[in-house]
C-alpha positions in Angstrom: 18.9 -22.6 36.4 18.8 -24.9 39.4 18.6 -23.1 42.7 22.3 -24.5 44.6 22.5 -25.1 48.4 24.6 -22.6 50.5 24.7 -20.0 47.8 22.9 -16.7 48.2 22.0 -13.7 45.8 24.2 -12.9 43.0 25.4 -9.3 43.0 23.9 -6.8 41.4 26.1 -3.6 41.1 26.9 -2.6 37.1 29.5 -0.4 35.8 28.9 3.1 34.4 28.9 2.1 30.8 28.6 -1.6 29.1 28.0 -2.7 25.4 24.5 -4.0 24.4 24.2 -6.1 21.9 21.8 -4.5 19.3 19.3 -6.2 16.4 20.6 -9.3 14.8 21.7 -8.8 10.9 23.6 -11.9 10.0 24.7 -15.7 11.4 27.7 -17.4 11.0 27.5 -20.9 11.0 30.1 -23.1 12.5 30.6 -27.1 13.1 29.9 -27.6 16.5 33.2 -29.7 17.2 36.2 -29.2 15.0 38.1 -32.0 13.3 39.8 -32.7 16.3 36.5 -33.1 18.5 37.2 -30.1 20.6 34.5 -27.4 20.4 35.0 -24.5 18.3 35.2 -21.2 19.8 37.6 -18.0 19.3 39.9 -17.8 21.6 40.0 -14.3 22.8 44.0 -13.7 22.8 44.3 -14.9 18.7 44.9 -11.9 16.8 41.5 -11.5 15.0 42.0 -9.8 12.2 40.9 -9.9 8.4 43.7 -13.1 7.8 42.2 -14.8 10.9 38.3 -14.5 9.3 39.7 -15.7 5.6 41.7 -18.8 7.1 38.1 -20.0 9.4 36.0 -19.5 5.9 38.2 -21.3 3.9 40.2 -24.4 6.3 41.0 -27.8 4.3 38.7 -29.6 6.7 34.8 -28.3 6.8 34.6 -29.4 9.9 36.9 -26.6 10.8 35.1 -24.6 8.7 33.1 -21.0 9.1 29.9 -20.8 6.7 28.5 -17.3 6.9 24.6 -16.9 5.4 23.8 -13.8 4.2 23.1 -10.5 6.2 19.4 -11.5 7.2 16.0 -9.3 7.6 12.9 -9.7 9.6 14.6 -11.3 12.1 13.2 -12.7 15.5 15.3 -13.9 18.3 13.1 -14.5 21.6 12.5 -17.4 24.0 9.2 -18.5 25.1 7.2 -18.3 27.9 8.4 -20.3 31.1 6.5 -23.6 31.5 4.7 -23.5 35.0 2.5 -25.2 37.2 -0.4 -23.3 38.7 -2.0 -24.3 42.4 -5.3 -24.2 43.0 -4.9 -21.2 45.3 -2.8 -19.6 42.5 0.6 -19.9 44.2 2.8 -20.6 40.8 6.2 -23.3 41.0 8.9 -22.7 38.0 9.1 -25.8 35.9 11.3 -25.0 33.2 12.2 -21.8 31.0 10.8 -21.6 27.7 12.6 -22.7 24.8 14.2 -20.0 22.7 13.9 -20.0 19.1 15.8 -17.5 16.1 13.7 -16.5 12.4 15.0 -14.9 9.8 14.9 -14.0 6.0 17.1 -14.1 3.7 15.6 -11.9 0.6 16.5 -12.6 -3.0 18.4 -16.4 -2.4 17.6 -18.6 -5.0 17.1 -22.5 -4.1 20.2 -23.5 -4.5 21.5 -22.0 -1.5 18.5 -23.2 0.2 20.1 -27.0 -0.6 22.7 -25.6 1.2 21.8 -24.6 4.2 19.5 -27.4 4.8 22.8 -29.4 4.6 23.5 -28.0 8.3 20.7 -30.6 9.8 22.6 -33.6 9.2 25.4 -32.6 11.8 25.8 -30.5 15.2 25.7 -27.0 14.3 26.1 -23.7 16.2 25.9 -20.1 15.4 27.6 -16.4 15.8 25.4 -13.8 15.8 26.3 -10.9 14.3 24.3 -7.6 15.0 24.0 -4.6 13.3 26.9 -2.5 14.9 29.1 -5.8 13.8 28.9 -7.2 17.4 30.1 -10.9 17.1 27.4 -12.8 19.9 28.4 -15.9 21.3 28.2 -18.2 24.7 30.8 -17.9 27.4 29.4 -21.1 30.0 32.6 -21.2 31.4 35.2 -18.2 31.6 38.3 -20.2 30.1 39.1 -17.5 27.8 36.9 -18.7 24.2 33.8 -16.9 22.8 31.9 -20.2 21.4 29.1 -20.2 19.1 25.8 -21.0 20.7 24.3 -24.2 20.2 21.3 -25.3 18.2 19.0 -28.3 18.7 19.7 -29.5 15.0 16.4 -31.4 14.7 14.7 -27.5 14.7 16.5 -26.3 11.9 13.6 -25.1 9.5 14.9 -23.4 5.9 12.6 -23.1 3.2 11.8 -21.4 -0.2 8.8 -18.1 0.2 8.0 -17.5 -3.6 7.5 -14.1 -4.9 4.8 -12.1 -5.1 3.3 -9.3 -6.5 4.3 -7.2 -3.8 7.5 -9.5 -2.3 10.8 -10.7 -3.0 11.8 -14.5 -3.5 13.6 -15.3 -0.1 14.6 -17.8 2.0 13.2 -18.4 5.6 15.0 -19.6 8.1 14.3 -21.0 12.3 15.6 -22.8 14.8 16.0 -23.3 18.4 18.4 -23.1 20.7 20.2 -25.8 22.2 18.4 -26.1 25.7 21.4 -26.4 27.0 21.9 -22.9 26.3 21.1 -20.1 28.6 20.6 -16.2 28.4 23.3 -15.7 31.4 25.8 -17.4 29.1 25.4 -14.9 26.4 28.5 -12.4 25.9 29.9 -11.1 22.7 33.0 -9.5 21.2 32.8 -5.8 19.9 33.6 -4.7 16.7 36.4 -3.0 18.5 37.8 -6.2 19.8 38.8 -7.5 16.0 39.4 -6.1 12.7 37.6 -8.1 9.8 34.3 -7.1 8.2 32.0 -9.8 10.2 29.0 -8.3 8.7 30.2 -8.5 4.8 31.8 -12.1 5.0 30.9 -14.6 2.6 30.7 -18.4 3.1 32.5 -20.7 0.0 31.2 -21.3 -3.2 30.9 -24.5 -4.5 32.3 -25.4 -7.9 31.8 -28.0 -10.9 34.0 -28.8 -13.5 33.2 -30.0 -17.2 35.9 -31.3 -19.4 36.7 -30.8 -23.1 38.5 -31.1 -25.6 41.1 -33.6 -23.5 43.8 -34.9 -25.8 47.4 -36.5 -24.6 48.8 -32.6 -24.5 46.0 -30.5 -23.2 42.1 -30.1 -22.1 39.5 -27.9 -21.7 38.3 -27.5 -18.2 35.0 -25.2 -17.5 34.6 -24.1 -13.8 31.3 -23.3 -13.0 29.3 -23.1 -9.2 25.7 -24.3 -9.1 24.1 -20.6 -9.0 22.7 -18.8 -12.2 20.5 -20.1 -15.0 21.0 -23.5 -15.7 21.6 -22.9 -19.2 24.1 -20.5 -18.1 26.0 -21.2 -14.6 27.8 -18.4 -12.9 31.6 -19.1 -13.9 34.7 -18.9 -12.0 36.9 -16.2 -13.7 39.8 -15.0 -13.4 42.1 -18.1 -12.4 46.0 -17.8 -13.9 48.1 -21.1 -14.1 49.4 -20.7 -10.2 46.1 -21.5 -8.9 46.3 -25.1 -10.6 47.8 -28.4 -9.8 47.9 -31.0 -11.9 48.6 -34.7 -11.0 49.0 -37.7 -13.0 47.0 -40.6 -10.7 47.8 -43.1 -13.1 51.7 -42.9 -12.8 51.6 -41.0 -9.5 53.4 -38.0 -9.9 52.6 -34.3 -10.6 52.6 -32.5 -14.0 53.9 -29.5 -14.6 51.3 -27.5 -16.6 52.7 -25.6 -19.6 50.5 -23.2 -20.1 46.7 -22.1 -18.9 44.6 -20.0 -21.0 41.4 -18.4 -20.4 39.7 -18.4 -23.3 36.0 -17.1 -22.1 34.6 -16.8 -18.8 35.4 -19.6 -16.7 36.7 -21.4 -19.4 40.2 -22.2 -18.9 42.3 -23.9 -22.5 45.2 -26.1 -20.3 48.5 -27.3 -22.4 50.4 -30.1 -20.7 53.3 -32.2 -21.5 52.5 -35.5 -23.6 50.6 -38.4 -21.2 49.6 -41.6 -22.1 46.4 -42.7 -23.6 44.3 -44.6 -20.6 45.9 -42.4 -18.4 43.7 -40.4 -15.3 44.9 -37.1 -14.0 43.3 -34.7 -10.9 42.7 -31.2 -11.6 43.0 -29.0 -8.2 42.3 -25.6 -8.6 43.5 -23.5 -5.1 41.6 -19.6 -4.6 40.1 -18.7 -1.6 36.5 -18.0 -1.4 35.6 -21.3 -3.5 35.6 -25.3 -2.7 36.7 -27.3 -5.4 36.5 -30.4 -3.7 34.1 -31.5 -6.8 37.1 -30.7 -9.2 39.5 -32.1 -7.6 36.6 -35.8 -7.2 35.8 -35.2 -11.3 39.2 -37.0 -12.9 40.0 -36.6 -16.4 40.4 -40.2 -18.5 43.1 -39.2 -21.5 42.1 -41.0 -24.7 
């Protein structure tokens, strides 16, 4: 921080009791600007609450979007040593602080999340912390009533694969840096008495794929798998009735009314549907929070 003119000390005095923030457990991972290009933040007088967490995690627009990783273990969070200049008769002059830098594991992830959280180095990203009492940690540079996520210097963010052994776990690693605009004074957080969701047990969105069968004039077959699992065996989406689907007709432009859904096995849902025309190409959009079906909803069905 840059020593201002006509300013003196800051005051010291501190009250009689103050929350600490204690040991990191988990990040949350948010766009750095929102679909609108304002920066994201939680505004302090929104009524945080379990609906508030469930509609960040799962807004239309990812850029809106709240992707919680995994609670996290062997976690270090700790800036560097201050870059200084020495004088020959030892006198020391402050050149800049240190940069400070987050690592972490997340223990028994397979690679497929890893594709996914590499993802987060192709836009500006910033983070919630969350520590163990469910403290959520954020940056307060200006007091105009948001807690915002703390900025990372994108071009740091470092995830990769640690095999097992024969005395560890498979797990992803994870580090970054801070933003340097970012600075220790700014750091404030929200208790977990301030809101009511889980912070510490929130999921991100699971991506699913479809694969179509069976597709005749009056009905298909649509399996709804996500990328996790064996590959000769994805982990399916169960438990879908016909109200989570829309159906539209692209071909002809209007919406059909499904006639009946039927889960046949796991994930595997048998769809009846009034008479289309050969040629014709409908869109499949599943709706259930928790997943993305933005891959359904691109993989069209052609009617023979």
């Amino acid at each position: 921080m840059a020593c201002k003119c006509n300013v003196g000390l800051g005051n010291t005095g501190t009250p009689n009791c103050q929350p600490i923030a204690t040991v990191a457990k988990k990040l949350i991972v948010v766009p750095t600007y929102d679909s609108t290009g304002a920066k994201q933040g939680i505004l302090l007088t929104d009524t945080l609450d379990e609906a508030y967490l469930t509609a960040k995690i799962n807004a239309a627009d990812g850029a809106d979007r709240w992707f919680p990783l995994p609670v996290m273990e062997n976690i270090t969070h700790e800036r560097a040593d201050s870059i200084v200049e020495t004088a020959a008769s030892g006198k020391l002059a402050l050149i800049r602080e240190g940069v400070k830098s987050f690592s972490g594991e997340i223990w028994k992830q397979s690679p497929a999340l890893l594709g996914k959280i590499k993802e987060a180095r192709c836009t500006d990203i910033s983070v919630y912390i969350i520590d163990n009492d469910g403290n959520v940690i954020g940056s307060c540079p200006t007091d105009d009533g948001y807690l915002y996520p703390i900025q990372v210097d994108k071009d740091s963010w470092d995830a990769r694969t640690i095999e097992a052994t024969d005395t560890t776990v498979q797990k992803i690693s994870l580090a970054f840096n801070w933003s340097d605009d970012e600075k220790d004074e700014d750091i404030r957080m929200i208790t977990e008495d301030d809101y009511t969701f889980d912070a510490l047990a929130s999921k991100g969105l699971l991506d699913v794929n479809a694969a179509y069968s069976s597709i005749s004039t009056t009905g298909f077959t649509a399996t709804l798998s996500t990328i996790f699992g064996s590959k000769a065996a994805l982990v399916k989406v169960k438990g879908l009735v016909a109200g989570d689907f829309a159906l539209y007709n692209v071909t002809d432009d209007l919406a059909v009314t499904i006639t009946s859904v039927t889960e046949s096995a796991d994930g595997v849902y048998d769809f009846v549907i009034p008479a289309q025309s050969s040629a014709d190409v409908l869109r499949l959009t599943p709706t259930k929070n928790g997943y993305d079906f933005t891959n359904v909803v691109s993989n069209t069905i052609l009617i023979p």
